[in-house]
C-alpha positions in Angstrom: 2.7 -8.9 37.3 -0.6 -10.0 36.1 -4.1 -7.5 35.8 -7.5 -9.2 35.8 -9.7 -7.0 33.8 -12.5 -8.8 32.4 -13.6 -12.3 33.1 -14.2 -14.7 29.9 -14.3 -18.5 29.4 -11.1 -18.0 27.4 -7.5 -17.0 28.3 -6.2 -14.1 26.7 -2.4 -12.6 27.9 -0.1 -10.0 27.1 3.8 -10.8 27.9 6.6 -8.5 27.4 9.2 -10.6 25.9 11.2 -7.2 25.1 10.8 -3.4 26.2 13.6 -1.9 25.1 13.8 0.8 22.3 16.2 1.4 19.7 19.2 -0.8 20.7 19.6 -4.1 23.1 21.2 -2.9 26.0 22.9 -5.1 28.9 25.0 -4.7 32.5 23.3 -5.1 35.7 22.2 -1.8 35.9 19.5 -2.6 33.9 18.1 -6.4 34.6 14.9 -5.4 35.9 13.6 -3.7 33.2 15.6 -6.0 30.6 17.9 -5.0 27.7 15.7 -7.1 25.1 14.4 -5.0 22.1 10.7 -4.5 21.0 8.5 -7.9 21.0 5.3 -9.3 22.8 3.5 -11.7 23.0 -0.9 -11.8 22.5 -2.1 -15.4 23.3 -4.7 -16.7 23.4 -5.9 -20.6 23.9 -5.3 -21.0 19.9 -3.5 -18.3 18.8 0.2 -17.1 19.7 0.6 -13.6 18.0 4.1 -11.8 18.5 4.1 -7.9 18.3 7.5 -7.1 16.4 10.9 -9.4 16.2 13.2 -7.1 18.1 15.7 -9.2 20.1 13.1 -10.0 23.3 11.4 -12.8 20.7 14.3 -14.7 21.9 12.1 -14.7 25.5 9.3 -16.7 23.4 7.4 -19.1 26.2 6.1 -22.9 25.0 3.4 -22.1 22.8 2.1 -25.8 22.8 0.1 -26.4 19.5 -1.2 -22.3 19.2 -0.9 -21.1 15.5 2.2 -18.4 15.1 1.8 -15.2 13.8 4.1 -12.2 13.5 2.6 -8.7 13.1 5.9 -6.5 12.3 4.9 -2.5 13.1 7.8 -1.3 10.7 11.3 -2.6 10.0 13.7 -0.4 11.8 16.3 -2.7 12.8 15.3 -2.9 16.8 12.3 -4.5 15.6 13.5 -7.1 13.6 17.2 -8.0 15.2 16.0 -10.9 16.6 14.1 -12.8 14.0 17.3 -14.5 12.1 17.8 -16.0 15.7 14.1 -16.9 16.6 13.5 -18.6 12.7 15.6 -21.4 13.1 14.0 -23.3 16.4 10.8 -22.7 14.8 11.7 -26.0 13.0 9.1 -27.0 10.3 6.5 -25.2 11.9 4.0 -22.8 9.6 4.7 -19.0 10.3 2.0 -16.0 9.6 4.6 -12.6 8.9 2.0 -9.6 8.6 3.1 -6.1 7.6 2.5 -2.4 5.8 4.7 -1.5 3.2 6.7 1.4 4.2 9.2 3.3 1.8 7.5 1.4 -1.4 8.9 -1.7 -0.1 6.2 -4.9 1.0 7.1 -6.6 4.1 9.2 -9.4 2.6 11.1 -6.9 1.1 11.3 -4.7 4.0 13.1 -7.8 5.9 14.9 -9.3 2.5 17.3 -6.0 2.8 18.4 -7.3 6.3 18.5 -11.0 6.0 20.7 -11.5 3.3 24.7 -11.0 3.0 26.1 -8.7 3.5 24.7 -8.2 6.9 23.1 -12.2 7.8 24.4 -14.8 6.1 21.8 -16.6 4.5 18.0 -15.3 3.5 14.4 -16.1 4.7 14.4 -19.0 2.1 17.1 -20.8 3.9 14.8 -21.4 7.3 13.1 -24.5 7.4 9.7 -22.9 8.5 7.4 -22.6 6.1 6.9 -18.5 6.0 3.9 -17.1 4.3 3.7 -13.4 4.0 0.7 -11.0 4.1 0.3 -7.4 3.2 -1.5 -5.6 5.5 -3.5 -2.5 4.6 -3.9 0.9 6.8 -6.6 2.2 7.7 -9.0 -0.6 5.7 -11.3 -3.0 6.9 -9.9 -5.5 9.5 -8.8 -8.8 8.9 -9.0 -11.8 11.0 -6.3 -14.2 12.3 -8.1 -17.5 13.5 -10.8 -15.8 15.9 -8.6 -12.8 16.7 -9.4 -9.0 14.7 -6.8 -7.0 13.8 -7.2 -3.5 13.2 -3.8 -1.6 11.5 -3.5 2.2 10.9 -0.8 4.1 10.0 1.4 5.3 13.2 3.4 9.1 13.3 7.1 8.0 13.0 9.6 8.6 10.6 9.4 6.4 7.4 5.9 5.0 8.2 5.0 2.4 10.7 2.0 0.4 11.6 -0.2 0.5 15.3 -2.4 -2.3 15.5 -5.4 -3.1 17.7 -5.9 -6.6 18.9 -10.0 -7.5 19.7 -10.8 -11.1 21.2 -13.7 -12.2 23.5 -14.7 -8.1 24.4 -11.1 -7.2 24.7 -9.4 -5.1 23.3 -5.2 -3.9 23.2 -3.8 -1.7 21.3 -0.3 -1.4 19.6 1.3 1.7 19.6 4.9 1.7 19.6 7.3 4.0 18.1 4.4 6.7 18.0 5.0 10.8 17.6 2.6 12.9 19.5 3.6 15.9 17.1 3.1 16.4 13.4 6.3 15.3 11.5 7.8 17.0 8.5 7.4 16.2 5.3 11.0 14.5 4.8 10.2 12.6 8.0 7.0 10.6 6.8 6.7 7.2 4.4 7.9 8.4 1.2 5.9 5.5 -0.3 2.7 7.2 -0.2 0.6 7.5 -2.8 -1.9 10.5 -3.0 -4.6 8.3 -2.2 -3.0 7.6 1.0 -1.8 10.5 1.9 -5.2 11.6 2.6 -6.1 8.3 4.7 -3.3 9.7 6.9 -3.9 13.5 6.9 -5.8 13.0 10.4 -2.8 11.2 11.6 -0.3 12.9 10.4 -1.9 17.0 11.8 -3.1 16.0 14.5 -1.8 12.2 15.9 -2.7 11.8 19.3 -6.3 13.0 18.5 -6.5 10.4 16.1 -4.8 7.5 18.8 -7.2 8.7 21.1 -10.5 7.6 18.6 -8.7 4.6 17.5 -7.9 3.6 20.8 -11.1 4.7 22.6 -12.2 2.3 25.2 -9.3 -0.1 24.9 -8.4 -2.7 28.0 -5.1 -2.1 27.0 -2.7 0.1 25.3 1.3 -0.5 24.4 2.2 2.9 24.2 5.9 4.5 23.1 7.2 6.5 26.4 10.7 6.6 25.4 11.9 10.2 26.5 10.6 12.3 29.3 9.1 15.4 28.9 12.2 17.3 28.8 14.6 14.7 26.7 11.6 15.0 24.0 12.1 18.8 23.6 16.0 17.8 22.1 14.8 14.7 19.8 11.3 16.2 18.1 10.9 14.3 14.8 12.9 10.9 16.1 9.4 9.4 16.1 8.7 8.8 20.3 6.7 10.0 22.6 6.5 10.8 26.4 4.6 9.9 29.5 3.3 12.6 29.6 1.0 11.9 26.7 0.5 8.9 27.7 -1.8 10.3 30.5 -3.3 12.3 27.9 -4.3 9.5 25.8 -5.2 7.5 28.8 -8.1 9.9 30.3 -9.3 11.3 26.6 -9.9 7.7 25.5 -11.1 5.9 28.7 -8.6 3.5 28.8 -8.6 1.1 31.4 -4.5 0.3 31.7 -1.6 2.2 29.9 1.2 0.0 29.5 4.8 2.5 28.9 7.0 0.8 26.3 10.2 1.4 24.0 12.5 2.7 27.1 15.5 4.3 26.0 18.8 2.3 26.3 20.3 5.2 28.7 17.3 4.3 30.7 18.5 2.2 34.1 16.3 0.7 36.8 16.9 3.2 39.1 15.8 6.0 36.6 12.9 3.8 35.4 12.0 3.1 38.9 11.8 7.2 39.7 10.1 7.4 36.6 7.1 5.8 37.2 7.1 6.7 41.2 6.8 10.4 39.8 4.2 9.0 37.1 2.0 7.8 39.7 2.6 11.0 41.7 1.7 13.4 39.5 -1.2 12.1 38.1 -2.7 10.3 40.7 -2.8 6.9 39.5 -1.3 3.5 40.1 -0.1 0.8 38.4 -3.5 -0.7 37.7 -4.0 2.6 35.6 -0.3 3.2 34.3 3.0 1.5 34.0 6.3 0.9 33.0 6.5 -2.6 30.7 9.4 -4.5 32.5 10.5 -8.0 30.1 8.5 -11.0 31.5 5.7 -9.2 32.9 2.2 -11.0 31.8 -0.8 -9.0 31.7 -4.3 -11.4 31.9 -6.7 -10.1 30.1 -9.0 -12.8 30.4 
């Protein structure tokens, strides 16, 4: 599946390496949609940039001589199961990991209280990659990885996590998995906030998709977390997910051109995927070019 939305002298793609949310999920009642957890892959001609180490980083093409980065949202374990597994054929290679701290803990040790015993068997220091690790602030000015700008903010899910927005060549994509449309309570946000911050998230946190919707205004492209439908979300408010639902929301408040549905729940099959988005495209009048369900190895073309 590939969309042409602008032209440019550049290539710039999105591919779904992973879709799943929550837990890798397998059988052949769900092969079209994949059982891989969250990961994806922004390239362009010199960069390779992975959204989240879930187990579809496993899926990770040929990247030729591109620099490798790793922007990590948060470090729920479906977002980082796969990166033990992916570290090791990365060989001597040079590897960017960019995160938020979340729960007072910095990115590397965010991922330190996974890889190490007893739950992996060796550390990050064991790899032969060289790994260098950068702190990423929300809501601060945006940083640069080679000729690529990256935007983060805080996302709306339980113990902090991180969207980011991805701008190259007059494109634009925007990261927003594992995303609440609703306020959270209190005992359901970062506790690692300091006052300071909590006041960078206020917006955010009283009123999220409003504040989605300006961050994301005009995007070619946004990831956005779909996991329940409209009536599974009314049982699991405060689990941190969203619906389609809002998703069409988001999409006509911000202009965007192309919503991309991510994070599908592991109960989800093909068949109630499928139905999903048939009724999607029903109700709201749209197609695929405006709205969709992320199936692992689509490639979107952004350029």
């Amino acid at each position: 599946m590939s969309k042409k939305i602008t032209t440019n002298s550049e290539n710039i793609t999105l591919h779904v390496l992973g879709c799943r949310g929550s837990m890798p999920i397998s059988g052949r009642a769900f092969a079209r949609y994949g059982g891989a957890t969250s990961s994806y892959l922004y390239m362009t001609d010199k960069e390779a940039i992975i959204l989240d180490a879930g187990t579809g980083i496993l899926n990770i093409p040929d990247l030729g001589s591109r620099r490798l980065s790793i922007l990590i949202s948060h470090a729920h374990i479906d977002h980082i199961l796969g990166l033990p597994m992916f570290l090791g054929p990365v060989g001597a290679k040079e590897l960017s990991i960019y995160g938020a701290t979340h729960e007072c803990l910095t990115i590397r040790q965010q991922l330190d209280t996974y890889l190490k015993r007893p739950l992996w068997p060796v550390g990050l220091d064991a790899f032969p990659c060289t790994i260098t690790f950068t702190e990423v602030k929300e809501n601060a000015e945006p940083f640069q990885i080679g000729d690529v700008t990256v935007t983060a903010v805080p996302s709306n899910h339980p113990g902090g996590s991180t969207i980011f927005k991805l701008e190259h060549q007059g494109t634009s994509v925007v990261y927003a998995s594992d995303f609440e449309h609703e306020e959270l309570p209190e005992d359901r946000r970062d506790e690692g906030l300091t006052e300071a911050e909590k006041s960078l998230h206020f917006p955010l946190a009283t009123d999220p998709l409003k504040a989605l919707t300006d961050f994301s205004r005009d995007a070619d492209l946004v990831l956005y977390d779909a996991q329940y439908t409209s009536q599974e979300y009314l049982k699991c408010k405060t689990f941190g997910h969203s619906t389609s639902e809002k998703a069409n929301e988001l999409r006509t408040a911000a202009n965007i051109k192309q919503i991309l549905l991510v994070h599908h729940a592991p109960g989800h099959t093909d068949t109630f995927l499928d139905e999903m988005e048939k009724e999607i495209h029903q109700k709201y009048n749209c197609t695929s070019d405006d709205m969709l369900l992320a199936k692992e190895g689509d490639i979107i073309r952004l350029a």
